[in-house]
C-alpha positions in Angstrom: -23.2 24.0 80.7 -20.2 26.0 82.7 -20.8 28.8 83.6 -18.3 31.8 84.2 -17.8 33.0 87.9 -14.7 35.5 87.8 -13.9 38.0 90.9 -15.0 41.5 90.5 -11.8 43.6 89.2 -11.8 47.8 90.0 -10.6 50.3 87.0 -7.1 51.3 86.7 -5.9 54.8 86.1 -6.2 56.5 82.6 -3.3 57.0 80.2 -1.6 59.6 79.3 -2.6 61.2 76.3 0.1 60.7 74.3 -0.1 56.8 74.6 -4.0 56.9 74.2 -3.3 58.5 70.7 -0.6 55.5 70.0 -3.1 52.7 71.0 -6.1 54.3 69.3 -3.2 54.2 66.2 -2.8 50.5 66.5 -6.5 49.8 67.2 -6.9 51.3 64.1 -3.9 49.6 62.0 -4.5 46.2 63.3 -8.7 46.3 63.8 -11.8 46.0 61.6 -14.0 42.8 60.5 -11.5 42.0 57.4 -8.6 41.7 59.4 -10.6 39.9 62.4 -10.4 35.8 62.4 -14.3 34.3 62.3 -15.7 33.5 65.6 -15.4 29.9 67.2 -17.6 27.6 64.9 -20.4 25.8 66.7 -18.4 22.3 66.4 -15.4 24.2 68.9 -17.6 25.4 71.4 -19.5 21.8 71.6 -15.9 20.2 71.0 -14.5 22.5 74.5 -18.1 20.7 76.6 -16.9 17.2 75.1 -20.1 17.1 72.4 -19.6 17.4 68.8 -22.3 19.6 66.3 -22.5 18.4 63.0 -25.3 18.6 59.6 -26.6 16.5 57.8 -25.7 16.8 53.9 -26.5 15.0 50.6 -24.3 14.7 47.6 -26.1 17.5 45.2 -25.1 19.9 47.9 -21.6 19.6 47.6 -21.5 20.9 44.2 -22.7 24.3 45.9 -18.8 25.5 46.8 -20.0 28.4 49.1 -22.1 26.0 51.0 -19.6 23.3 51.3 -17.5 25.9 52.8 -19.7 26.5 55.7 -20.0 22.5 56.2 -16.8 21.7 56.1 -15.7 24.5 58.3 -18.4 25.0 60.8 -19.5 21.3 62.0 -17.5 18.5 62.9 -19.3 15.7 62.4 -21.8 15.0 59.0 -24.6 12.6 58.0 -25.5 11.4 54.6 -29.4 11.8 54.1 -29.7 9.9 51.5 -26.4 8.3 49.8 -26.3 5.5 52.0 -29.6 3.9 52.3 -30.6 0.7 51.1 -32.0 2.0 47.5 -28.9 3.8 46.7 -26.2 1.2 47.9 -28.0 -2.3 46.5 -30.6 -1.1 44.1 -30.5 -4.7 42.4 -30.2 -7.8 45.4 -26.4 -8.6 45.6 -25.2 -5.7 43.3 -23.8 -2.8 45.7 -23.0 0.8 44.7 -21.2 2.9 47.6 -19.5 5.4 44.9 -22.0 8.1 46.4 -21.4 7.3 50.3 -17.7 7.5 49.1 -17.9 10.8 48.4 -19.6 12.0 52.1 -16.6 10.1 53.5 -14.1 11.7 51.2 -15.7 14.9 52.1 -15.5 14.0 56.0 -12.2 12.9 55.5 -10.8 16.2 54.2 -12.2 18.3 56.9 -11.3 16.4 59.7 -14.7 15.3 60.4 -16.7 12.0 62.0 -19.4 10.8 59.8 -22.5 8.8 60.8 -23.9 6.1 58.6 -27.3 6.6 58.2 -28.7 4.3 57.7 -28.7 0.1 57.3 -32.4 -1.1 57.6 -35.4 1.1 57.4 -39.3 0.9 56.2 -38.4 3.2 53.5 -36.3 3.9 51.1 -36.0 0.2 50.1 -35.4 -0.8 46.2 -38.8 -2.9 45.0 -36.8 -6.2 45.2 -37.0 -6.5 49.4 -40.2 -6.6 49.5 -40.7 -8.7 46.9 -38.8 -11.5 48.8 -39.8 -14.4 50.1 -40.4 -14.5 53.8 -37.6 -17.1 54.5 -35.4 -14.9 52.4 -35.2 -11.6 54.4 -32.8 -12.7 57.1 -30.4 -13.6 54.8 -30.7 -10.5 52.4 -30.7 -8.3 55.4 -27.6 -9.6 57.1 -25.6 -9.5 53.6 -26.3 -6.0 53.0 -25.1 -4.6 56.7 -22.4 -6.5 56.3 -21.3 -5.6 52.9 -22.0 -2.2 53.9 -20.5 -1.7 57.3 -17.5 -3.6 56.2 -17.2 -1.3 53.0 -17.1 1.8 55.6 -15.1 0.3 58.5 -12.9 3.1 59.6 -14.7 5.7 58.1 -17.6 5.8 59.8 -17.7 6.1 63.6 -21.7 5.5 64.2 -24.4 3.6 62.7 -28.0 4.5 63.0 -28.6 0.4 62.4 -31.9 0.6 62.6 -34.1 3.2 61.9 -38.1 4.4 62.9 -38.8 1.1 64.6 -41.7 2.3 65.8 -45.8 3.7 65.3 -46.3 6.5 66.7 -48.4 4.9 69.3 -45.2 2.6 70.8 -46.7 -0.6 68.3 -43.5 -2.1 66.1 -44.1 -0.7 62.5 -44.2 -3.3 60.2 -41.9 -3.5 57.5 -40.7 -6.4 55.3 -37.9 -7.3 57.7 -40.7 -7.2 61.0 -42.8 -9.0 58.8 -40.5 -11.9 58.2 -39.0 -12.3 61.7 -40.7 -10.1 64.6 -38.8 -7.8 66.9 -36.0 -9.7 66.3 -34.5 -8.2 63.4 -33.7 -5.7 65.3 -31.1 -7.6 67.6 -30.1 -9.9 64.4 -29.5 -6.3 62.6 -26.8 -5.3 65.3 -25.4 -8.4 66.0 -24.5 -8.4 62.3 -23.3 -4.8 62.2 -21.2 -4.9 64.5 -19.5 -8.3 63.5 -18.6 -6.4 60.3 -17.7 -3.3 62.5 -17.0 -3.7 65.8 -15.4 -0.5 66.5 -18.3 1.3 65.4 -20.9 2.7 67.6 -24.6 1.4 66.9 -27.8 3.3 67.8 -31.5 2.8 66.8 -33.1 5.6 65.9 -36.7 7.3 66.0 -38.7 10.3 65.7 -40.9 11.8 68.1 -39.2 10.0 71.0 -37.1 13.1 72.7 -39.9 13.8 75.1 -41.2 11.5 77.6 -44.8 9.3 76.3 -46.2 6.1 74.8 -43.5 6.3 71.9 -40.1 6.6 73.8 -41.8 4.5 76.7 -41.6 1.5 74.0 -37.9 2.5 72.7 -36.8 2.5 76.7 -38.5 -0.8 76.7 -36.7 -2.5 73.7 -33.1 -1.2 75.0 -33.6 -2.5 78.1 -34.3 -6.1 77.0 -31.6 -5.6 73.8 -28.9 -4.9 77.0 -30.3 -7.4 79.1 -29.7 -10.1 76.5 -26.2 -9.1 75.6 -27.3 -7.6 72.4 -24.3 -4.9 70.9 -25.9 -1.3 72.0 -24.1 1.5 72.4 -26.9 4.5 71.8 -30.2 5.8 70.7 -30.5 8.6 68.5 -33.4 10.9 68.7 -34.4 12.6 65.4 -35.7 15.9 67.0 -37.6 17.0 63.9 -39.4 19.6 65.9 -42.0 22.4 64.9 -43.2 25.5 66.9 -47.2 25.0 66.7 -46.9 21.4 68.3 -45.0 22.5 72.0 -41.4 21.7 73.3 -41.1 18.0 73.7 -42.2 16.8 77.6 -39.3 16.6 79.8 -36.7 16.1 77.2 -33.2 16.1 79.2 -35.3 13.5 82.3 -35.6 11.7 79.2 -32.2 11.4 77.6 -30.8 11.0 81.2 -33.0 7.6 81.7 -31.4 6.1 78.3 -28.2 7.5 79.4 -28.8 5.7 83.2 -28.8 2.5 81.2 -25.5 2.9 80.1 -26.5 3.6 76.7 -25.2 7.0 74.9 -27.6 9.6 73.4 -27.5 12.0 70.4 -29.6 14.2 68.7 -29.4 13.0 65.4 -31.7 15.3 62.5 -32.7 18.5 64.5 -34.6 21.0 62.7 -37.4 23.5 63.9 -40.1 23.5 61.0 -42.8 26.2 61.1 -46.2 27.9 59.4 -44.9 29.9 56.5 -44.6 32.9 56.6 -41.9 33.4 59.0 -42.7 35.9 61.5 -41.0 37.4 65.6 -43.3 35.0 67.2 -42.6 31.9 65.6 -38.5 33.2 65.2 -38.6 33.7 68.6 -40.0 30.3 69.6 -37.7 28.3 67.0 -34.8 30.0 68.5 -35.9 29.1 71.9 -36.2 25.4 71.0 -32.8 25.3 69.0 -31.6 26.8 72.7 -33.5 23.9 75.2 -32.0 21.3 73.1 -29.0 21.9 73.2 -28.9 22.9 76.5 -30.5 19.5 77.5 -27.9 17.9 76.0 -25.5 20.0 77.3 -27.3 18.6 81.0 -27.0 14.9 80.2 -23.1 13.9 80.4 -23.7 10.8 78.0 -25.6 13.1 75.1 -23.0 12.8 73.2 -23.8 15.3 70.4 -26.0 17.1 67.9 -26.8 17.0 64.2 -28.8 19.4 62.8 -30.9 18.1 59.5 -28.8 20.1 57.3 -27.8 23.6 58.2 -29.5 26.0 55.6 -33.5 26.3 54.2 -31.6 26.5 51.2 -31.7 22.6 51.4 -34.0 22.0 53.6 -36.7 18.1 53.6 -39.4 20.5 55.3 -40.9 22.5 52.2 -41.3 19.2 50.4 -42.8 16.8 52.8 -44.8 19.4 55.3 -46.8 22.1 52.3 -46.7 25.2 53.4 -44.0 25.2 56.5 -40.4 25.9 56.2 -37.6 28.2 57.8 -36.7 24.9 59.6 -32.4 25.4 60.0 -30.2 27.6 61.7 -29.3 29.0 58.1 -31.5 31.1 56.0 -31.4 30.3 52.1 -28.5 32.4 51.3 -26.3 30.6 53.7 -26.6 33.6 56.2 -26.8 32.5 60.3 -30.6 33.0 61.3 -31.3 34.0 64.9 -31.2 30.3 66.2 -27.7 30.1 65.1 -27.2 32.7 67.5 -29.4 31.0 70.3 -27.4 27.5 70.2 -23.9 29.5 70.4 -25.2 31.3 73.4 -26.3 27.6 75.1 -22.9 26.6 73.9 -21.2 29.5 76.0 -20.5 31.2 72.6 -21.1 34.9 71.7 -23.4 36.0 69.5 -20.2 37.7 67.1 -22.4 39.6 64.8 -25.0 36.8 62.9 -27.9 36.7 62.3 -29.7 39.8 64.4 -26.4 41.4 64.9 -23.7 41.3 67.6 -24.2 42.3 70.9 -22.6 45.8 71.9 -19.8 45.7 73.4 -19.1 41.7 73.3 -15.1 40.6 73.3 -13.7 37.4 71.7 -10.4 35.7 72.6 -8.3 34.4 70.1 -4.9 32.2 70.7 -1.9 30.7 69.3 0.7 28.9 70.7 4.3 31.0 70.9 6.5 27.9 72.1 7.1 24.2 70.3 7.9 22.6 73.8 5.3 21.0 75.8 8.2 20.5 78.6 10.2 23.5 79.3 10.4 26.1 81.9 8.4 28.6 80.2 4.3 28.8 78.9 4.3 31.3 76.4 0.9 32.7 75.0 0.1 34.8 72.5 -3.2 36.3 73.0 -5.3 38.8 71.0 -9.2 40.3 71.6 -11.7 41.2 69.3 -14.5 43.4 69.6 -17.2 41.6 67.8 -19.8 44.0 68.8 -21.1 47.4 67.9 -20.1 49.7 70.3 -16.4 50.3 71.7 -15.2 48.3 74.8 -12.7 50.1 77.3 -10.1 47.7 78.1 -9.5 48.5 81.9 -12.6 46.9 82.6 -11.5 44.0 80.6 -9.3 40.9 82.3 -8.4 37.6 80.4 -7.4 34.3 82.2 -5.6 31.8 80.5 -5.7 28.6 82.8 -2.9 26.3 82.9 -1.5 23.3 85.3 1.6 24.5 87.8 3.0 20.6 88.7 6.1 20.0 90.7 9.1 23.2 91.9 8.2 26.7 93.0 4.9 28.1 94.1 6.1 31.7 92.8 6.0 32.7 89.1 7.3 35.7 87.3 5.2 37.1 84.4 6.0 39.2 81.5 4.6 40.9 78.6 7.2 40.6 75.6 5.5 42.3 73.2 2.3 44.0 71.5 1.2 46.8 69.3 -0.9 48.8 72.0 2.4 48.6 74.1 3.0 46.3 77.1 2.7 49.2 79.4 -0.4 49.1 78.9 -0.7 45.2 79.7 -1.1 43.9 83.2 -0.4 40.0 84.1 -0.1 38.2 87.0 -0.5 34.3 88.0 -3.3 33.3 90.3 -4.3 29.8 92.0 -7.6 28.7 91.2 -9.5 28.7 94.2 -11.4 25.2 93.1 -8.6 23.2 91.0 -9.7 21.3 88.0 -7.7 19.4 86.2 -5.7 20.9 84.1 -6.4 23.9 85.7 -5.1 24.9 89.3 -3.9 28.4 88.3 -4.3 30.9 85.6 -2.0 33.7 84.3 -4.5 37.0 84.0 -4.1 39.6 81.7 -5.7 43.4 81.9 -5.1 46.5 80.8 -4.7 50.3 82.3 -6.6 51.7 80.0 -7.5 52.3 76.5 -10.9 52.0 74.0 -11.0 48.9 71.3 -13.7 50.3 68.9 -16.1 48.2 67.2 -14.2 45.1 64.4 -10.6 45.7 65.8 -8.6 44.0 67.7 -5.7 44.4 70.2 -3.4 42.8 67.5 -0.9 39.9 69.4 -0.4 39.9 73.0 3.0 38.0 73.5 3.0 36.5 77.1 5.5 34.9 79.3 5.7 33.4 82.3 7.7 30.9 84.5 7.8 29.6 87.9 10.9 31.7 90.0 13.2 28.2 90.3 12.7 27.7 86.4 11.7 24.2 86.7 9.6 22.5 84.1 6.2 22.4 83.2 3.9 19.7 81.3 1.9 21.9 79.1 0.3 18.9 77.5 -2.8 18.6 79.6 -3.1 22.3 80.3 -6.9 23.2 80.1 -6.2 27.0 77.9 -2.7 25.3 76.0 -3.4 24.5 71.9 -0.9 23.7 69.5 -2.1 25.8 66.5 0.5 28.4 65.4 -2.1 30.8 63.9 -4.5 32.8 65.7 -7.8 30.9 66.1 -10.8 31.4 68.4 -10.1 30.1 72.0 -13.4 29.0 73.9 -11.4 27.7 76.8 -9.6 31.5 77.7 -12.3 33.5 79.1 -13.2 37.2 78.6 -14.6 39.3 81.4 -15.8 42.8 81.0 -16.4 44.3 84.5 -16.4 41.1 86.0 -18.9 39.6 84.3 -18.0 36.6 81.5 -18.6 37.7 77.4 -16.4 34.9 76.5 -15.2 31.5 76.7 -16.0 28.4 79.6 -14.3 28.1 83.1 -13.0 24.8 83.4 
């Protein structure tokens, strides 16, 4: 995870009173939570670290508009639980139903989201008729339906969990009515025919209770290896992470994900949930939102963990009630779709703030918000519009505050000029300047810095739009294209790559 390093800034001298009154005015015209855009969703701030967050979902849930609101604009990526395993796509051998997966994908499709298939072979879930097959049989069956089914969602589906559970808990092969009929090597015969119906798709194998190092994951390292080393089609393995507080953290769970990722192979988190002993209580919230936290910053640690899913987002849905009596409160949603305190706990790993779910906002915390001001990727001008919000509970004053918004400089001048064109707290009260980065990134080798001389932003407002200029002093062009801070939204939205500093010290966004 980046972390936020900025130079120490001093204060600048007060304002008159006169123009204190006309900010506190436009504080107060433009501010409060209704008027205030939502926070960066957990998706953005994965999406700025190159990950993706996502939920799982099922088809009853979408009925439930206020819940499909928060899926389909909180996460980025979604899994069917249920709507496209083997009992619900070919409940009778060679008839296939994928009218219910269809709808997940319509769903995805809509909110600009990736979907992963979950899942082609399995132990469970199967309709009576595969087991009741003939030995020399099962090949054949098995191969027809991943094909029929990965060839029915080519292009809509970006990764297959191929095949799932593999494994006892003790690293033995399960056995199952595909193992029984043809070893461990249904498992290479099971991706080979994947991805000859897909071969764009990414295909994992999937398990549970394999995050930490032990017996089980030893034996999932184990197959991989020899899967690779025969040429078998691999591209990752998913760990489940159902996880509960009373059974420990797993052992050594990022060395873990980095050895599958040292074999080339990418990793996600695939279900995550944190089940515990009902009732709920500080203890046990505590230690789920310190799990939710290690996760994600373990994946955050391994460049080739690709992503997380969370096992649906809300208890209002939740498996864990139903298959574990007596334990619960598994998600980072309560049952009325509000954000729990591990909500807050994954944002803060992300490098998110904490804008008010859950236990609250912390006091004092800033937000940046962006939209781009200028259609042109290639002319002689970068033109910002910036606004801050004060998603906390106690007023911020702004001459501790600085902004940076980093862009690229590329060929002409060295020099810029700068400019405020316009805001509602008056760019008087606005400072800007360009700086070099002292360690160039790309995109990123200098960043235009914004402050202010003075002034309070209470509690829900916001500074209202920040219209910023600048150019280099021979006008010659930029490439805004690659530029680390530079979106192409219109409207104001949350901006996790422009960073927030409140006496020096980051509150918002990730340095590149």
């Amino acid at each position: 995870m980046s972390s936020v390093k900025p130079r120490r800034h001093g204060r600048h001298g007060g304002l008159p009173v006169l123009l204190v009154g006309a900010l506190t005015l436009a504080l107060s015209l433009t501010g409060g939570p209704a008027n205030a855009a939502q926070q960066a969703t957990l998706h953005e701030l994965a999406a700025a670290q190159g990950k993706y967050f996502g939920s799982a979902t099922d088809n009853p849930e979408l009925t439930d508009a206020a819940y499909a609101d928060i899926l389909g604009s909180e996460f980025g990526q979604i899994t069917p639980g249920n709507s496209m395993k083997w009992d619900t796509t070919e409940p009778v051998q060679g008839q296939f139903n994928f009218a219910k997966g269809d709808v997940i994908t319509g769903f995805a499709a809509q909110h600009d989201q990736t979907v992963r298939g979950h899942t082609l072979v399995w132990h469970s879930q199967l309709p009576s008729w595969v087991g009741a097959l003939p030995s020399t049989q099962v090949e054949a069956a098995m191969t027809r339906h991943i094909t029929e089914e990965a060839t029915h969602y080519r292009g809509a589906v970006t990764a297959w969990d191929v095949v799932n559970e593999p494994f006892n808990e003790d690293g033995t092969y399960r056995t199952s009515p595909f193992y029984n009929a043809m070893g461990t090597d249904y498992i290479a015969t099971a991706l080979r025919a994947a991805h000859a119906a897909d071969p764009d798709a990414k295909l994992y194998l999937n398990d549970y209770n394999i995050e930490g190092l032990g017996a089980k994951s030893d034996a999932m390292y184990a197959l991989v290896s020899e899967l690779l080393d025969e040429g078998v089609p691999l591209d990752g393995v998913g760990m489940q992470a159902h996880l509960a507080v009373q059974y420990g953290f797993p052992y050594q769970m990022q060395a873990n994900m980095q050895r599958f990722a040292d074999l080339g192979l990418d990793v996600a988190v695939t279900e995550l949930d944190v089940r515990m002993q009902l009732p709920a209580d500080a203890a046990k919230t505590a230690t789920q939102s310190s799990y939710y936290q290690q996760v994600t910053e373990a994946c955050l640690a391994v460049e080739r963990c690709v992503g997380i899913t969370v096992w649906d987002y809300t208890d209002k849905y939740s498996w864990v009630p139903s298959t574990f009596p007596g334990q619960g409160a598994a998600n980072l949603y309560d049952e009325n779709l509000s954000p729990k305190p591990a909500h807050s706990a994954v944002r803060t790993a992300l490098g998110g703030q904490d804008g008010g779910g859950g236990e609250g906002g912390e006091p004092g915390a800033l937000k940046a918000q962006y939209r781009n001001s200028d259609s042109s990727v290639g002319d002689n001008q970068i033109k910002p519009g910036l606004q801050l919000v004060n998603t906390g509970t106690t007023p911020v004053s702004l001459s501790d505050v600085t902004v940076r918004y980093w862009f690229t400089a590329g060929n002409g001048a060295a020099t810029y000029n700068s400019w405020c064109d316009w805001s509602p707290i008056g760019c008087s009260t606005v400072t800007h300047r360009v700086v070099a980065a002292d360690t160039p990134e790309a995109g990123a080798d200098h960043y235009l810095e914004v402050g202010f001389t003075g002034g309070t932003l209470a509690p829900g407002a916001t500074t209202g739009e920040i219209q910023l200029r600048l150019n280099k002093t021979d006008w010659s062009l930029f490439d805004e294209s690659d530029d680390y801070s530079y979106g192409s939204g219109t409207s104001y939205a949350d901006a996790s790559r422009i960073a927030v500093y409140v006496g020096g010290e980051p509150v918002w966004g990730i340095e590149p």
